[in-house]
C-alpha positions as CSV (number, residue, x, y, z in Angstrom):
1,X,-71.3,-45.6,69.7
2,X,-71.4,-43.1,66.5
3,X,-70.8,-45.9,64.3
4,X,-73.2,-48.2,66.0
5,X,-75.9,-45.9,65.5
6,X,-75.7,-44.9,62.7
7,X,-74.9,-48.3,60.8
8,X,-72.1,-46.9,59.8
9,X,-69.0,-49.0,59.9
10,X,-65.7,-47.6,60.8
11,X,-62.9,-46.6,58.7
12,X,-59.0,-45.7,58.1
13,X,-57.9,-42.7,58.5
14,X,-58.5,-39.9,55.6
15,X,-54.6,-39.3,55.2
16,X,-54.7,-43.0,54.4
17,X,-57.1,-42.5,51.7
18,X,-55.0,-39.7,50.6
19,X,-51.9,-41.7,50.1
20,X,-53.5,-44.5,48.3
21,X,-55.4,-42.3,45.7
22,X,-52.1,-40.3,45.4
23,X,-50.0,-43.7,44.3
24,X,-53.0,-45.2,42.2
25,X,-52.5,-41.7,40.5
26,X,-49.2,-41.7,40.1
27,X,-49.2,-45.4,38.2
28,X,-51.3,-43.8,35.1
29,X,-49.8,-40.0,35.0
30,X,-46.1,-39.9,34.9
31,X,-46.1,-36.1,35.3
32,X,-47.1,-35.9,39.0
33,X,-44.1,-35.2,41.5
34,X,-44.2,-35.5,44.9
35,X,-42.5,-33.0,47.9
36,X,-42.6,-33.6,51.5
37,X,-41.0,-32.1,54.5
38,X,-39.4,-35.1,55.8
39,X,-43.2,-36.7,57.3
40,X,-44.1,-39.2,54.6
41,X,-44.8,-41.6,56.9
42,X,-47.2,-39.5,58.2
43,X,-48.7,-37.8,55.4
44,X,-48.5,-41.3,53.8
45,X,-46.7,-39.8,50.7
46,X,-44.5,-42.7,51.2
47,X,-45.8,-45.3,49.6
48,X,-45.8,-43.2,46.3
49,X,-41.8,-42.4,46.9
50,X,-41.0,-46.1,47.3
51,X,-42.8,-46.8,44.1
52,X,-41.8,-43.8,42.0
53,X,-38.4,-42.6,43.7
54,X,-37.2,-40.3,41.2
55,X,-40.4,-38.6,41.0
56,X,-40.3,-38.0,45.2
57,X,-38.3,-35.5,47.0
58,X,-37.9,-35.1,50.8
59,X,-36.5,-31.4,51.2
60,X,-36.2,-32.2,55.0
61,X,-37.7,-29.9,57.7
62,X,-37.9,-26.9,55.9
63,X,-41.5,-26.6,55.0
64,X,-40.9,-23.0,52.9
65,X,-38.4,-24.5,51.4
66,X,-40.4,-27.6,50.4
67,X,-42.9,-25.0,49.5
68,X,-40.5,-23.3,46.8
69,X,-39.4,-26.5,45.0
70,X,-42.8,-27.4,44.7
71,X,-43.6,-24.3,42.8
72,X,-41.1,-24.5,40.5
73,X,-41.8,-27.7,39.7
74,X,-44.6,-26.7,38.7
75,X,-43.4,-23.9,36.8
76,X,-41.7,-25.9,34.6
77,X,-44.8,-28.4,33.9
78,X,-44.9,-30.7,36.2
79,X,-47.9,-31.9,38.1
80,X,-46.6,-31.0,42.1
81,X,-47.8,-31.7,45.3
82,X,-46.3,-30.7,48.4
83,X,-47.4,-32.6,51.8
84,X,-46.6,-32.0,55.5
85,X,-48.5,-31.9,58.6
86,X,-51.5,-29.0,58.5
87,X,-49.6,-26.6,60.5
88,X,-46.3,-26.7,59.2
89,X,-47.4,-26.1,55.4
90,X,-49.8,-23.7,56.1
91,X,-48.3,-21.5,59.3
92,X,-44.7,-21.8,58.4
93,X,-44.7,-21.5,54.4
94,X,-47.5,-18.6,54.5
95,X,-45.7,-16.4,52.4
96,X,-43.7,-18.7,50.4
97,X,-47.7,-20.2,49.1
98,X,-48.6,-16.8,48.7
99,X,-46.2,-15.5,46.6
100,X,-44.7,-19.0,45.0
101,X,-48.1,-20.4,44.0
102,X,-51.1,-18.3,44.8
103,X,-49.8,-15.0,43.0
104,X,-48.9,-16.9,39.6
105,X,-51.6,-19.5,40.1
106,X,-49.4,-22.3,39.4
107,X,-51.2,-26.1,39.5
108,X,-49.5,-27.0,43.0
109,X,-51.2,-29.2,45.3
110,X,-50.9,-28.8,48.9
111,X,-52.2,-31.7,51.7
112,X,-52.5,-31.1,54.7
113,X,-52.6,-34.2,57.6
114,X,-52.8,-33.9,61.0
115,X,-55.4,-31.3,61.0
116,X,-58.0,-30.2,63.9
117,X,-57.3,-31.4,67.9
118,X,-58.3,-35.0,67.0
119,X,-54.8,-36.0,66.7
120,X,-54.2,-35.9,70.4
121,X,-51.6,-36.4,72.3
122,X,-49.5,-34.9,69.7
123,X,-50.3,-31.6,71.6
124,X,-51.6,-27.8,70.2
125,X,-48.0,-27.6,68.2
126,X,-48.6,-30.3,65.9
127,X,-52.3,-29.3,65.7
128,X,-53.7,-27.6,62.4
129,X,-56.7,-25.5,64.3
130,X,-56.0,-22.3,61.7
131,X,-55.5,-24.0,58.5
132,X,-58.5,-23.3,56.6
133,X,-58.8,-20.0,57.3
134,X,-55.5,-19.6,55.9
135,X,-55.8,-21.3,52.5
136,X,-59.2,-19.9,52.1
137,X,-57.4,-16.1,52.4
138,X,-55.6,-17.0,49.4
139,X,-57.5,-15.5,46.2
140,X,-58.5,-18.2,43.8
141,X,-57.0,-21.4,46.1
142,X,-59.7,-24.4,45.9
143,X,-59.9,-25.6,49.7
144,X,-61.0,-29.4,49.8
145,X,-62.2,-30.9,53.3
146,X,-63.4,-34.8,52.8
147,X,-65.1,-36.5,55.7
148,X,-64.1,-40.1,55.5
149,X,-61.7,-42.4,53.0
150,X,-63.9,-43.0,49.6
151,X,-64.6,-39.3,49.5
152,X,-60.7,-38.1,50.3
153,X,-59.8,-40.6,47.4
154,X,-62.4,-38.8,45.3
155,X,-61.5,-35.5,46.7
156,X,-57.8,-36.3,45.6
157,X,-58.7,-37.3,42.1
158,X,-60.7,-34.4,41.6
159,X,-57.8,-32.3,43.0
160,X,-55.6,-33.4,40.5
161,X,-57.8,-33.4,37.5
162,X,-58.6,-29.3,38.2
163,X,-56.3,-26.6,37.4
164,X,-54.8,-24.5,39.6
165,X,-53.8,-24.7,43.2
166,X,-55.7,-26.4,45.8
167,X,-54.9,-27.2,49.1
168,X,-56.7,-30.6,50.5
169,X,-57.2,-31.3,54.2
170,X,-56.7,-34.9,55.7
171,X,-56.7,-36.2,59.0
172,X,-55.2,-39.1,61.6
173,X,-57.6,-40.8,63.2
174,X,-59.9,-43.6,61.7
175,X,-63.4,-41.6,59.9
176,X,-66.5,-43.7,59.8
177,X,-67.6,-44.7,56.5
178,X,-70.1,-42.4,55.3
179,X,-69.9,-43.2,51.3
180,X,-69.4,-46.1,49.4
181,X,-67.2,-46.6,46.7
182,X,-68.4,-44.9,44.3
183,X,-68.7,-41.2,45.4
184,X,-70.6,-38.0,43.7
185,X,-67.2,-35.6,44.5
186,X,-67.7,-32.3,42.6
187,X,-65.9,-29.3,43.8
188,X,-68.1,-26.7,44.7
189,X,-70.9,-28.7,45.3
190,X,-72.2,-30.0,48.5
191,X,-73.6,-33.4,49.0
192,X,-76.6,-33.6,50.7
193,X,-76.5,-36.7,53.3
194,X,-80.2,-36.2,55.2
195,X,-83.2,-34.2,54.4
196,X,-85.3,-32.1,56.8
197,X,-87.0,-29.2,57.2
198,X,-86.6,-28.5,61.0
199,X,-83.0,-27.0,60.7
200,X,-79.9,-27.6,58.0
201,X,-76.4,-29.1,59.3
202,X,-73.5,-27.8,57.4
203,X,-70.3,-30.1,58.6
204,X,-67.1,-30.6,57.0
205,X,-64.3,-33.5,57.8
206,X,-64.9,-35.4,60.8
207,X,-67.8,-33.5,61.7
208,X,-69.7,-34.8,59.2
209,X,-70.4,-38.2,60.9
210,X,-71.4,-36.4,64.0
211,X,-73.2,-34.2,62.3
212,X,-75.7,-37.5,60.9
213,X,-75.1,-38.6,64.5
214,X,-76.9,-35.5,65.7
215,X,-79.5,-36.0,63.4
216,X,-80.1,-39.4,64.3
217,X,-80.8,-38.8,68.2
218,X,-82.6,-35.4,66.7
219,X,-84.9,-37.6,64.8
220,X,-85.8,-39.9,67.9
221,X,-87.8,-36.8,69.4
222,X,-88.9,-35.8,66.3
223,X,-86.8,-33.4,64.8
224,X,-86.0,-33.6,61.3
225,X,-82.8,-32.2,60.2
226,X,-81.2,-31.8,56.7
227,X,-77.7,-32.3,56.9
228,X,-75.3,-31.0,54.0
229,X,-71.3,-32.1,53.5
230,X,-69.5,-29.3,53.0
231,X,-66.5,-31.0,51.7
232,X,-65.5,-27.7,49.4
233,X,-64.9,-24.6,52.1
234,X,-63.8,-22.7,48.4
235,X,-65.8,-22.1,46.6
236,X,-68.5,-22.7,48.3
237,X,-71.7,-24.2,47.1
238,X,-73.7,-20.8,47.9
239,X,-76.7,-22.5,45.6
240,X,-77.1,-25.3,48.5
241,X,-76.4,-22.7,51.6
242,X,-79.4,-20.6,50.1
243,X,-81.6,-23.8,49.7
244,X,-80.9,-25.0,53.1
245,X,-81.7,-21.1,54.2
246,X,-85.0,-20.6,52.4
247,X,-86.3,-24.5,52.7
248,X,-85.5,-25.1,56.8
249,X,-85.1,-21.5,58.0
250,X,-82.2,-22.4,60.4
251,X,-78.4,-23.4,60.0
252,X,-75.8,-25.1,62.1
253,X,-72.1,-25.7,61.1
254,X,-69.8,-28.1,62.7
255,X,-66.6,-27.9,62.0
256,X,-62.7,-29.6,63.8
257,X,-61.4,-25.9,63.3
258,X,-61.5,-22.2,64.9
259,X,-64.5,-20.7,64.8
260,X,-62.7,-17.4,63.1
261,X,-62.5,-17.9,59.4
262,X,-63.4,-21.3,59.2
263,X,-67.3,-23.3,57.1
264,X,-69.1,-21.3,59.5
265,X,-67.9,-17.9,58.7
266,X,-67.8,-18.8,55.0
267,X,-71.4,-20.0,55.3
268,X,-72.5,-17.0,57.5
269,X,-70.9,-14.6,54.5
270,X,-73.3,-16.4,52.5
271,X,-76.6,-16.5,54.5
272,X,-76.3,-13.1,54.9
273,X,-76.1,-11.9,52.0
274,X,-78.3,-13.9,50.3
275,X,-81.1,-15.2,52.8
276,X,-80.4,-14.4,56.7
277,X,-81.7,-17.1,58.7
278,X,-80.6,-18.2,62.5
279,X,-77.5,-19.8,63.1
280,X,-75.2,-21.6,65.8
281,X,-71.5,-22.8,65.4
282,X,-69.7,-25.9,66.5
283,X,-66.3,-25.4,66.4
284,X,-63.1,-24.5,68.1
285,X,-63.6,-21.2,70.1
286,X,-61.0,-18.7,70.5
287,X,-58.3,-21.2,71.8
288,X,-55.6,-23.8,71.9
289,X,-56.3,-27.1,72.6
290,X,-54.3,-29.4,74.6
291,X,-52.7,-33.1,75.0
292,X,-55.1,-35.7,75.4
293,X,-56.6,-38.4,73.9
294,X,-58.8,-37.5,70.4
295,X,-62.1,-38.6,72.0
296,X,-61.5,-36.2,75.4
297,X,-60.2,-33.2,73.6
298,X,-63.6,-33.7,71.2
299,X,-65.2,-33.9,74.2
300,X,-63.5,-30.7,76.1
301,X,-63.7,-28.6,73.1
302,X,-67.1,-29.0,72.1
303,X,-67.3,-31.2,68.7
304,X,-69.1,-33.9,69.3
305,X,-72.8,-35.1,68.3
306,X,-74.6,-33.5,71.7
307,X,-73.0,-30.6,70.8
308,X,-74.4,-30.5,67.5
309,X,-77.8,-31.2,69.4
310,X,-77.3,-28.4,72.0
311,X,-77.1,-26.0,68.7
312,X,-79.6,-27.1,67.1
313,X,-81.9,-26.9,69.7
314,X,-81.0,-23.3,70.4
315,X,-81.4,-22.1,66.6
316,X,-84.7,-24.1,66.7
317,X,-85.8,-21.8,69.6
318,X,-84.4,-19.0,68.6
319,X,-85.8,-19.3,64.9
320,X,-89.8,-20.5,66.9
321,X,-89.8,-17.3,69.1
């Protein structure tokens, strides 16, 4: 229905994206080396192993482990990434990323698939709800969240081509197109999708397509809504949070995470402290999820489009009274 809307059309799945950039990249710089903790096939580091074997290694189940190599890979000049679901990289190889490649700032790259509750029946163990928060707690890590496939192929591009660590989220399910090929990826700058002067829409990942959803069956009754991609949680583009603050008077964020320490904490940090305006947050409340299919567990939890509506409409009374 989303799709239908909206005119946008549908589209693969952002780990997809990520996997296809990664072995386009890997064809023109020899120097990238790739880890993974025995889920290529789900990561979709595995077409860049069967191409470029002796440049891949599969460490097994052992995500600090994986975690280790990966830094000292690096540490000896090599371009490394290390891949596995959300979760496992970021929950189980905490400390190994904080002290292995956050503390010396080594040029590691960390994806992250399977993330948020959209991956379904997979259940609240494979689920990567705390992710963000986690990567963003690292001083000086780059946190990349893309909404669809052009912009995670642009996302991993620009990953490669800055210095220092960066951890990149990606996703299962299919992502509706939002940009064409050629994509205007900066880190640390949002890209404005929708302008409006009702209320601003801050959405990151999937949330991004409901977020233009929202605005879609906002602008029916009348409502005109700016809506911003957040696709860089760190650094943040503070310039466009402020904008958005001082030109609509009214934020919501959407995001496929927890609430705690996810965009909509990192864009409250901002709004208060530079302009303090009314705000709402879609997210994940203080929960698991469960199994279930994607679309119902969207549904249970609160992410969809109506709940971006339902928020909006409260800021807008809120900010009127």
């Amino acid at each position: 229905m989303t799709t239908q809307l909206l005119g946008l059309k549908p589209g693969p799945p952002t780990r997809n994206a990520f996997g296809e950039a990664l072995r386009e990249l890997g064809r023109t710089n020899p120097n990238i080396v790739v880890v993974d903790g025995d889920v290529s096939n789900s990561t979709r580091t595995e077409p860049f192993g069967k191409e470029f074997p002796a440049r891949f290694f599969n460490v097994g189940i052992a995500e600090s482990n994986m975690v280790s190599v990966a830094s000292g890979l690096a540490a000896a000049g090599k371009e490394a990434l290390a891949a596995s679901f959300a979760c496992f990289l970021l929950c189980n190889a905490y400390d190994q990323i904080r002290m292995g490649i956050a503390f010396p700032q080594l040029n590691v790259k960390l994806v992250g698939s399977h993330s948020g509750i959209s991956i379904g029946e997979d259940g609240p163990s494979q689920m990567g709800i705390e992710d963000i928060a986690l990567a963003t707690s690292f001083p000086n890590m780059t946190v990349l969240v893309p909404a669809d496939a052009p912009s995670t192929k642009a996302a991993t591009r620009a990953m490669f081509a800055h210095q220092g660590p960066v951890y990149l989220r990606t996703g299962r399910p299919n992502a509706p197109l939002i940009y064409g090929d050629e994509v205007d990826f900066q880190i640390g700058k949002a890209n404005q999708l929708r302008d409006g002067n009702a209320v601003t829409i801050i959405a990151c990942g999937l949330m991004t397509a409901a977020a233009l959803q929202a605005a879609h069956s906002l602008s029916q009754a009348g409502i005109e809504v700016r809506v911003l991609d957040m696709h860089t949680i760190k650094p943040i583009d503070r310039d466009a949070i402020e904008r958005a603050a001082q030109e609509t008077g009214a934020i919501v964020t959407a995001e496929e995470h927890l609430l705690a320490g996810g965009l909509g904490a990192a864009v409250a940090y901002v709004v208060a402290e530079r302009y303090p305006v009314p705000m709402r947050f879609v997210g994940i409340q203080d929960c698991y999820a469960e199994s279930g299919t994607g679309d119902e567990l969207m549904v249970k939890y609160g992410l969809t489009a109506d709940d971006i509506v339902r928020a909006v409409e409260a800021v807008l009374a809120h900010k009127q009274r």
